[in-house]
N, C-alpha and C positions, 0 to 999 in steps of 0.2 A: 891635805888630802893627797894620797900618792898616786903617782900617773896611772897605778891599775886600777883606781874606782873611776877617777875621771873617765878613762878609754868605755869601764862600764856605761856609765851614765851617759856619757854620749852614742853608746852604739843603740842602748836601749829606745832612746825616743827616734832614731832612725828606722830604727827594727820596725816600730808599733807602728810608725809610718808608711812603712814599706806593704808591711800585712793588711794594712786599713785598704790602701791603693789596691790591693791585689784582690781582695773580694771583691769588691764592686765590681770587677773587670770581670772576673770569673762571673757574676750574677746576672751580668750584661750582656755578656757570650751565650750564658743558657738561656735567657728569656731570649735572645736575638733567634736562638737554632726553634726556639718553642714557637715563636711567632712565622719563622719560615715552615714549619712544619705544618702549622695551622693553616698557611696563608697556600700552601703546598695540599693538602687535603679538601680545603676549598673549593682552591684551582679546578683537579680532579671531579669535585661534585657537581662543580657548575659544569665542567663537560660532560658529565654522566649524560645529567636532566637536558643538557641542549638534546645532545645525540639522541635521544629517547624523545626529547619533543619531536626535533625533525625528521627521527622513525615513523612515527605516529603520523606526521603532516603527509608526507611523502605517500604513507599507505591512503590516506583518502582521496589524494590528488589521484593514485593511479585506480582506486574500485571508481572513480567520478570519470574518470576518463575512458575507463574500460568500458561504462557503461554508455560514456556519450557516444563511443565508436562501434558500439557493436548492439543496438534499438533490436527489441524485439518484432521480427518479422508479424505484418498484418494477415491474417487469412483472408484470403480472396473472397470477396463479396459472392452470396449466394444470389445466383441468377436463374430467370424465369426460364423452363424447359428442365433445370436439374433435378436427380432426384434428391428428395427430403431425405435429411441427416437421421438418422435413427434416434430414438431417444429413449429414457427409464427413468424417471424421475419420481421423488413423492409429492405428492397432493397435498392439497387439506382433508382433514377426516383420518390423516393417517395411512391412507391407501397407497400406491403404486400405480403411475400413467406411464402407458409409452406407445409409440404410432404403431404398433402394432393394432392397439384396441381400439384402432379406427379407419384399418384397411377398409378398402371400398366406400368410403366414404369422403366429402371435402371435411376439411377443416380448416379453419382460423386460430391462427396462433399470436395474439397478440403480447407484445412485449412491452412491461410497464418499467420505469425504471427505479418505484419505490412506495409501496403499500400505502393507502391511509392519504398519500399528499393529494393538495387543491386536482390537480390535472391526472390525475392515474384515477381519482375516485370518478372523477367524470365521464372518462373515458369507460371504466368498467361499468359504472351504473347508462351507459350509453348501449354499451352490448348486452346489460341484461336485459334491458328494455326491449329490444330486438330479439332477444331469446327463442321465441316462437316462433317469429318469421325466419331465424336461419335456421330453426329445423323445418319449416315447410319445406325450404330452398334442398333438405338434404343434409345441412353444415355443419358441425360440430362446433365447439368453442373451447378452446383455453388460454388463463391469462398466465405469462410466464415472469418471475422478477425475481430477485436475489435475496429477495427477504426468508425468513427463516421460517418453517410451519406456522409456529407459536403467531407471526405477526399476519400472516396470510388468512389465517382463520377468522381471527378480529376482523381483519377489514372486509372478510366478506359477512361476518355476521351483524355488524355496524351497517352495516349499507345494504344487506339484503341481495348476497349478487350470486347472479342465478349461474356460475360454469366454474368448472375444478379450475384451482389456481394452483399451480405448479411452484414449487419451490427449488432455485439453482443458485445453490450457495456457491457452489466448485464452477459454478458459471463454463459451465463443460457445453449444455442445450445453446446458450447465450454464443457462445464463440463459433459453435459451429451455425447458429445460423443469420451470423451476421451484426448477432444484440447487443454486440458487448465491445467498448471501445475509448477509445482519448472522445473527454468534454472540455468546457470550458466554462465557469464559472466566476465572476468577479474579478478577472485577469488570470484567475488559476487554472492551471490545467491537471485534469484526476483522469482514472478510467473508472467508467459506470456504465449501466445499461442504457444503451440510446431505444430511446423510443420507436420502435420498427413493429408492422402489422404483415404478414406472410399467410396467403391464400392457398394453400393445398388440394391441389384437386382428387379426384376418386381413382386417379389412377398413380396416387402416391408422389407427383412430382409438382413441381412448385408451377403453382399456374400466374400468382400474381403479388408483387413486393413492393410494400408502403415505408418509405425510410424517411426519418425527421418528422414523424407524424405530426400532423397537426389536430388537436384532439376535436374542436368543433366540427361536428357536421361528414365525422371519420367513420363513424359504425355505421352509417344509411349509406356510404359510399363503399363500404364493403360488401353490405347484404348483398348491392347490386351488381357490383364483380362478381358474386357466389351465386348468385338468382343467373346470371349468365351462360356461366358454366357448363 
């Protein structure tokens, strides 16, 4: 064999060796830059979603804060000698009440804080029952609560109750005169109508205010505040 095949044949299985070595390294290199790239685009995502969670956290800490710092002012409790807050409200039956249609007269505005229940039916079937005697006395009657027409109807035709029941959804009547406010329930604290009864006398200003009512033994202790009058 002469020294020019030889030099072949040995450069040849260097060569192959050379080029076998060199791919892998190049295949190595691009999966290495592909997995930093991945590992790179990640990165980025995960701080996308942090950033955008602790946007999100941040926004409710500060509307929780804003609200715990700045509590909506109470209206000043309606006291005896002021005059009666005006009012326009619907009925049952579909009509339209308001203190106008009962200038020169007393009235009683009793505030229930939810149609139908054990203590608001008793109380109402308390004042019908009295019906007669507070118009001898002079006195008007209405029962005021935040329930919606439709449920005010029912319960007075369920139970037979002898005076317009007023409907304050917008709880407008309720705040101005005092009905409407923080309870407490089961440890919870809500805002609902508190139980309040308000004597109006005939010269339109508040003669006499029943707060935290207690329902037994409430409407004969009214008659007689109004029989006083």
């Amino acid at each position: 064999m002469s020294k020019k095949s030889r030099k072949k044949l040995s450069k040849t299985p260097s060569g192959s060796a050379t080029a076998e070595k060199k791919t892998p390294t190049k295949r190595a290199t691009t999966q290495t830059k592909s997995e930093k790239t991945q590992r790179t685009q990640a990165t980025k995502s995960t701080r996308t979603v942090a950033k955008a969670g602790s946007h999100k956290a941040a926004s409710k800490q500060l509307n929780s804060s804003k609200s715990a710092s700045a509590p909506a002012k109470a209206k000043p409790a309606l006291a005896e000698g002021q005059k009666a807050p005006a009012f326009r409200l619907p009925r049952d039956g579909g009509d339209v009440v308001s203190l106008a249609d009962y200038a020169g007269r007393k009235l009683v505005l009793f505030f229930y804080p939810r149609a139908d229940t054990p203590g608001c039916t008793r109380e109402a079937i308390d004042f019908t029952r009295l019906a007669d005697a507070f118009s001898a006395a002079g006195t008007a009657l209405l029962g005021i609560s935040a329930d919606p027409l439709r449920a005010q109807e029912k319960f007075r035709d369920k139970h037979s109750l002898g005076m317009p029941l007023v409907s304050d959804e917008k709880h407008e009547m309720l705040g101005a005169y005092g009905a409407w406010g923080e309870k407490s329930m089961y440890g919870k604290s809500f805002l609902g109508v508190l139980r309040t009864t308000i004597l109006l006398g005939a010269d339109g200003k508040v003669a006499r205010v029943w707060r935290n009512v207690r329902v037994d033994g409430h409407a004969d202790e009214v008659l007689e505040a109004a029989r006083s009058l």
